[in-house]
C-alpha positions in Angstrom: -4.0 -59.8 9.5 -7.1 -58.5 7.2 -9.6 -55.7 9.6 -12.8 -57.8 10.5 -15.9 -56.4 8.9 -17.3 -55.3 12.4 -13.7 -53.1 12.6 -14.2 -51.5 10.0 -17.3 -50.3 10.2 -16.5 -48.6 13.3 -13.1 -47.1 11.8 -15.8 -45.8 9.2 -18.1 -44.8 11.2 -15.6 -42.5 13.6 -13.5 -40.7 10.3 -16.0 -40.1 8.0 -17.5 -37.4 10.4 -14.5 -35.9 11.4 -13.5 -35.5 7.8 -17.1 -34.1 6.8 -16.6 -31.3 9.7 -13.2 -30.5 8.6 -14.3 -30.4 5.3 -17.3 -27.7 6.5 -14.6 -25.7 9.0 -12.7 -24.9 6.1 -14.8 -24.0 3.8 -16.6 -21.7 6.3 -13.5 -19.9 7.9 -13.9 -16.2 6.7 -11.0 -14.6 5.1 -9.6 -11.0 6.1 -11.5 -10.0 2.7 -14.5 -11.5 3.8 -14.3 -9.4 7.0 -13.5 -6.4 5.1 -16.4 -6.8 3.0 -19.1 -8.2 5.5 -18.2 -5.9 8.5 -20.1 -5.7 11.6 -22.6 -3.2 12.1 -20.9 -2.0 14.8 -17.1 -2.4 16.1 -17.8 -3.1 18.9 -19.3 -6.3 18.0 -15.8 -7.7 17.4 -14.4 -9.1 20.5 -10.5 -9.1 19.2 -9.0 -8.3 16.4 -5.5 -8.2 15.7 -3.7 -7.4 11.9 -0.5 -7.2 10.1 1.2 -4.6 7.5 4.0 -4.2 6.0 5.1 -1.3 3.8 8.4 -1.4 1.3 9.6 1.4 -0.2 11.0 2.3 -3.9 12.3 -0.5 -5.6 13.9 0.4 -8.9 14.1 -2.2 -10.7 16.0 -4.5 -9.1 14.1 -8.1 -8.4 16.3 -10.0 -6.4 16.5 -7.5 -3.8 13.0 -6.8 -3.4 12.0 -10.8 -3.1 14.9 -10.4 0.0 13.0 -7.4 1.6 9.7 -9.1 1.0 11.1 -12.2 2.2 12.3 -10.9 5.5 9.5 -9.1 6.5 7.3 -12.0 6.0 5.5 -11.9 3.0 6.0 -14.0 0.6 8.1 -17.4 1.5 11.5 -18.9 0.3 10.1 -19.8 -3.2 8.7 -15.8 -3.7 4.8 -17.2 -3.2 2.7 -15.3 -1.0 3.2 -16.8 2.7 -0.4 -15.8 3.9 1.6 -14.3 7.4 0.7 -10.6 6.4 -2.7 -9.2 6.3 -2.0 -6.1 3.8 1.0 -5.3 1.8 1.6 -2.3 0.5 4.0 -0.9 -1.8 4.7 2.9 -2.5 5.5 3.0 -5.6 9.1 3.3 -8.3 9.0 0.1 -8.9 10.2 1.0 -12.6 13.5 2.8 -13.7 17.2 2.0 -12.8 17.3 -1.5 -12.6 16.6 -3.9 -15.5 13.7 -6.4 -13.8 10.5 -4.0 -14.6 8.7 -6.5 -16.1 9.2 -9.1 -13.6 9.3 -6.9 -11.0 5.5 -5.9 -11.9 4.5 -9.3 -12.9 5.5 -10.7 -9.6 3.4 -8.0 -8.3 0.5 -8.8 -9.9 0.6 -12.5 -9.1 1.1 -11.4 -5.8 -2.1 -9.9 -5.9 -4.0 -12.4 -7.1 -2.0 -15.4 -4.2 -3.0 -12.2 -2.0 -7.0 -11.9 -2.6 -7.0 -16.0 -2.4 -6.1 -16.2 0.9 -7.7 -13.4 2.3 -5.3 -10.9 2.1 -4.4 -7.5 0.3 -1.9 -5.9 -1.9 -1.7 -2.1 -2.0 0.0 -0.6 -5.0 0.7 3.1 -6.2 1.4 5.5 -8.6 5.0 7.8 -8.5 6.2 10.4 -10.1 8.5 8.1 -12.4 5.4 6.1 -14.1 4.2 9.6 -15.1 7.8 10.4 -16.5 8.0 7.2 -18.7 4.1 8.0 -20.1 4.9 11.3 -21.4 4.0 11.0 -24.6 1.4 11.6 -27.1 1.4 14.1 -30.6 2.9 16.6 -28.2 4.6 15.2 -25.3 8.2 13.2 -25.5 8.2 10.2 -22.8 10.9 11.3 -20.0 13.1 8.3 -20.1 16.4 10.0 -18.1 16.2 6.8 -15.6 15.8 3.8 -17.7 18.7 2.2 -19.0 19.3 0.5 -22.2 19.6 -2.4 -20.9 16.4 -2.6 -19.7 14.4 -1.2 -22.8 16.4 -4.5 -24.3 13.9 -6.9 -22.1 11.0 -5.3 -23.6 12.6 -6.3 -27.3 12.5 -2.1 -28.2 11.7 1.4 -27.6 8.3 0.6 -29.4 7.3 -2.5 -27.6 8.4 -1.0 -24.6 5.9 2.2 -24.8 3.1 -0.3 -25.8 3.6 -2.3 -22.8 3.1 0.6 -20.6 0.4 1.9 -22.0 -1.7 -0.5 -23.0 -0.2 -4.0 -22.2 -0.1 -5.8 -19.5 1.7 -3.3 -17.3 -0.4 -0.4 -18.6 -3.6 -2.0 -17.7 -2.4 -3.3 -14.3 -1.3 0.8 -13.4 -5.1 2.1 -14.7 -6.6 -1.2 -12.3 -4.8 -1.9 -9.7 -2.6 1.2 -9.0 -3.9 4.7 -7.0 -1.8 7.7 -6.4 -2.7 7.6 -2.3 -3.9 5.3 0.0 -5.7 5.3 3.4 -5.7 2.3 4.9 -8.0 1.7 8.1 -6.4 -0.6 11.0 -9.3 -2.7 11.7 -11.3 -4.3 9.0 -14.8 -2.3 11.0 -13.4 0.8 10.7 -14.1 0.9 7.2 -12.3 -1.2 3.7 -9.2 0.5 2.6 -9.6 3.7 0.7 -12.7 4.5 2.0 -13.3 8.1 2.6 -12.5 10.7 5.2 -14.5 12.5 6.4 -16.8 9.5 6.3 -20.4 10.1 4.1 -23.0 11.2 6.5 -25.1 7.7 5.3 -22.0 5.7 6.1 -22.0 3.6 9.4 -18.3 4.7 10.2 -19.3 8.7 10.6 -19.9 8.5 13.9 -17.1 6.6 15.0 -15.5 8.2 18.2 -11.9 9.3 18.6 -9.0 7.7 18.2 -10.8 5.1 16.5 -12.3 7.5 14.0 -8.3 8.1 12.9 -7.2 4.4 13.5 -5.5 4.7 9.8 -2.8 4.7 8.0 -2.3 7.5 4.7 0.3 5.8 2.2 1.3 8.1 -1.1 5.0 8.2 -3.4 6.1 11.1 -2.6 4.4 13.5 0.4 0.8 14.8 1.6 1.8 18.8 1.7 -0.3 20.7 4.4 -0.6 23.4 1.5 -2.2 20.9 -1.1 -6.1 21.8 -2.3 -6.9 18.5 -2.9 -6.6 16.6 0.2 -10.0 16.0 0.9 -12.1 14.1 0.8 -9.1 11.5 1.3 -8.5 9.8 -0.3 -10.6 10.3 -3.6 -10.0 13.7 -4.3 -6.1 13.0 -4.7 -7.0 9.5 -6.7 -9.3 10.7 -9.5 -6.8 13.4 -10.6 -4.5 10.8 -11.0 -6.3 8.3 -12.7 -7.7 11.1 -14.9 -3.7 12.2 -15.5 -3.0 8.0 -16.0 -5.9 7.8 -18.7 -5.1 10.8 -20.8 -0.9 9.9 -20.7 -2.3 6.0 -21.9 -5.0 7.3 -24.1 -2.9 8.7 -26.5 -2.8 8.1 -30.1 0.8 7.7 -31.4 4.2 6.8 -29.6 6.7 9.6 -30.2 10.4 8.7 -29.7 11.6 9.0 -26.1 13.9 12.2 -23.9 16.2 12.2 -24.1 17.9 12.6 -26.6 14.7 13.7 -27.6 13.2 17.9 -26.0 11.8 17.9 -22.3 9.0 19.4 -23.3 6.8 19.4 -19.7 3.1 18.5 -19.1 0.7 19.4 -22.4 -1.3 22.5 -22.6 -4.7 20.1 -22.1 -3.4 19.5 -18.6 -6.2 20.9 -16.2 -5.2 22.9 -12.9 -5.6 20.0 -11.1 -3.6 17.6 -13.2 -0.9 20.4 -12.5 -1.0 20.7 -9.1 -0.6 16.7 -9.1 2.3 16.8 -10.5 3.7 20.0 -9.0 6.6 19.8 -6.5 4.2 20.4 -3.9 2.1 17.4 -5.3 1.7 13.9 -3.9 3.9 12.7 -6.2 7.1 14.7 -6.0 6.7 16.6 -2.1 9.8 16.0 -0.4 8.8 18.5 3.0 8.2 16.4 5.2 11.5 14.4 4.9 13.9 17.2 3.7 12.1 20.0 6.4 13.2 21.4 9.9 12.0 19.3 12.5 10.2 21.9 14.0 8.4 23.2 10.9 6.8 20.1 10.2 5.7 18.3 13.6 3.6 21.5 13.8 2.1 21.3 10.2 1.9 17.4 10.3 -1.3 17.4 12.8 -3.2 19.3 10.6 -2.5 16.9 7.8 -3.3 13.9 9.8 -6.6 15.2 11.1 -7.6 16.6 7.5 -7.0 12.9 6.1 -8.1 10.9 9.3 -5.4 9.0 9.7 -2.9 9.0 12.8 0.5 8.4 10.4 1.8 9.0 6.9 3.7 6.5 5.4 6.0 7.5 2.4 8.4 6.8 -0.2 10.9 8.7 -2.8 13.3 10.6 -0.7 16.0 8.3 0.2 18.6 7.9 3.3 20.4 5.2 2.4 21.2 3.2 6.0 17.5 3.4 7.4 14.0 4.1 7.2 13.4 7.4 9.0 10.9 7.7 11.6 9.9 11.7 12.4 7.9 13.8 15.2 7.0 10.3 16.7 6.3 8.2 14.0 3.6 10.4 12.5 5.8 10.7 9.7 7.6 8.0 8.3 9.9 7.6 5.2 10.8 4.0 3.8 12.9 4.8 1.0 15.9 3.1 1.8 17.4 2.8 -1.9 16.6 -1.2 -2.0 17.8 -1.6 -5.5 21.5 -2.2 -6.5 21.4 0.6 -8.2 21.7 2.9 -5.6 23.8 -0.3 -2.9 21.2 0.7 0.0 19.8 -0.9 3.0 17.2 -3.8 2.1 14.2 -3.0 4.7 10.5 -3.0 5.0 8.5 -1.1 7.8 6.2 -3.5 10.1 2.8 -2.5 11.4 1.0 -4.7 14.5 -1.9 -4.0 15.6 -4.6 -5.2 18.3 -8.0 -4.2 20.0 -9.1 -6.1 22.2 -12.3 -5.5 24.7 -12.1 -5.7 28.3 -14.5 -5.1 31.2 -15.9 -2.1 32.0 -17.7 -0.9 35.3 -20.0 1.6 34.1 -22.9 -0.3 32.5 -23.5 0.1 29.0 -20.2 2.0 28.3 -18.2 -0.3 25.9 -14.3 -0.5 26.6 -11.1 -1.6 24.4 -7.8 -1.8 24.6 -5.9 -0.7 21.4 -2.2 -1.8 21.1 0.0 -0.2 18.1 4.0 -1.6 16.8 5.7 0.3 14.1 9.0 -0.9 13.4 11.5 -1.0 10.8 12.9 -4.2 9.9 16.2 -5.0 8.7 18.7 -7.8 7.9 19.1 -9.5 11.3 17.8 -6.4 13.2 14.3 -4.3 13.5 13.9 -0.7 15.2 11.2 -0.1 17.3 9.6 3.5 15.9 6.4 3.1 17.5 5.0 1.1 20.7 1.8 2.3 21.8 -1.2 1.5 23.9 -4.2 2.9 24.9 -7.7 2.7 26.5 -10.6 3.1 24.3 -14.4 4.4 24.9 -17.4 4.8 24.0 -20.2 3.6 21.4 -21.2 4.1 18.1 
């Protein structure tokens, strides 16, 4: 039976608003970037917030197995798309070497940036020690290709192609963008945006911030943070403009010399500055294995000195691996993800979970702002998870 014209005027008349102030809702709802960038002027001005990380370790290679890990930790869905459940994913570099997917592995990467910044969230990537090996080259350095089998340098079409794409194709230009050597990564979006310095500028509005909050990060790097490293602060660009400086002078070169082997190992150049050295030193952020190889001992006393240097509460690595779990030391203020993911090496697929809250609640004294601050750090598995880290505290003060 056709609607009478009175009837439809009132169907009209009750939809078309609704869908104009969905429409507006949408439109208006601020993203995690938008809170990143247009924080509050003070934290406190947030009455709740509550975020999501996750963390995966060295992936060499080996595609299929990282779109499981990322799968079952909740970032990206069945089809490999960015699910929009994570707030911040980070990824801790050797993504290359081993395994024959490089170039999808950091293609999928990079489009899981972009599905990342579209719906508000973040993708963290760095720099390791085996990006470094394969750029060795230039009139007097041979590119250290020990790890990278032939099978692989077949998907790039040659050696030649293969050196180009690194250093300046596409994956050559996503490294010197979108790639730094550390990270520190802030647990609330108004404690400052990620990679933001520590100690905080005297100008900026988080120097005053009162502790715990004022170490309410997160440090992520390749290989290790060593207590004895000159470079650590201010944290983290110190540590990340020696290694883009190291990344543009290994790209910038002029000619592609054949590869080592079977070419001569012939170590950094001469033009390498003392910095550039120390980078790449076994003490370096790129290759320091202390804190996972070390007596227990030794370094839960050096690890707090670290921490406070950097102003972060935990230290998330990569690059040593142990090859049934993610390992979790001095009470989760170090932590080491490298669980051999790629077939290469037949490890355990895991990713390392971080939850985390602040939420206000009343307070007697008048004036005196109070929080509570809830923390989860687990490691996640197939079918299982390990608590590491299940904290929470009372918070005080203003800023």
């Amino acid at each position: 039976m056709p609607l009478r014209p009175s009837t439809l005027v009132t169907i009209l008349c009750i939809f078309i608003p609704l869908i104009l102030i969905s429409a507006f809702y949408h439109r208006n709802t601020p993203s995690l970037n938008s809170q990143l960038t247009s924080q509050p002027n003070n934290v406190y001005d947030v009455p709740e917030h509550r975020s999501r990380i996750v963390a995966v370790g060295d992936l060499h290679g080996d595609i299929e197995n990282a779109q499981k890990v990322l799968q079952l930790a909740g970032v990206v869905d069945s089809a490999g798309a960015w699910s929009g459940d994570v707030d911040v994913f980070v990824q801790t570099g050797d993504i290359i070497d081993r395994g024959d997917d490089t170039i999808k592995l950091f293609m999928w990467m990079e489009d899981l940036r972009v599905q990342a910044e579209q719906a508000g969230g973040r993708v963290l990537s760095h720099l390791a020690h085996i990006i470094i090996l394969n750029l060795w080259a230039s009139s007097e350095w041979t590119g250290d290709w020990r790890y990278v089998p032939q099978t692989e340098i077949k998907t790039f079409g040659s050696v030649a192609s293969r050196q180009k794409m690194l250093s300046t194709g596409r994956i050559g230009r996503a490294w010197a963008t979108n790639y730094s050597t550390t990270s520190r990564l802030p647990l609330h979006p108004s404690l400052g945006l990620p990679n933001d310095d520590y100690p905080p500028h005297p100008s900026s509005p988080f120097h005053d911030l009162p502790s715990p909050l004022s170490h309410a990060a997160f440090s992520f790097v390749h290989g290790g943070l060593a207590p004895n490293y000159g470079n650590l602060t201010p944290f983290p660009s110190a540590i990340n403009a020696i290694g883009s400086s190291l990344l543009q002078k290994l790209q910038g070169r002029s000619q592609q010399p054949p590869p080592h082997p079977p070419n001569p190992y012939p170590g950094l150049p001469s033009s390498a500055t003392r910095e550039e050295r120390s980078l790449y030193d076994t003490d370096g952020p790129l290759w320091y294995r202390g804190w996972a190889l070390g007596n227990e001992e030794v370094v839960c006393k050096a690890v707090d000195g670290v921490l406070q240097k950097t102003g972060t509460r935990r230290m998330i690595m990569g690059h040593t691996p142990d090859f049934e779990k993610i390992v979790s030391r001095c009470d989760g203020k170090i932590i080491i993800i490298d669980t051999g993911i790629s077939h290469a090496y037949g490890g355990a697929l895991s990713a390392l979970s971080i939850e985390y809250s602040l939420t206000s609640l009343p307070s007697s004294a008048p004036g005196e702002k109070k929080w509570k601050e809830k923390e989860v750090v687990k490691a996640l598995y197939e079918g299982w998870h390990d608590v590491f880290v299940d904290e929470e505290r009372e918070v005080y003060g203003s800023i």
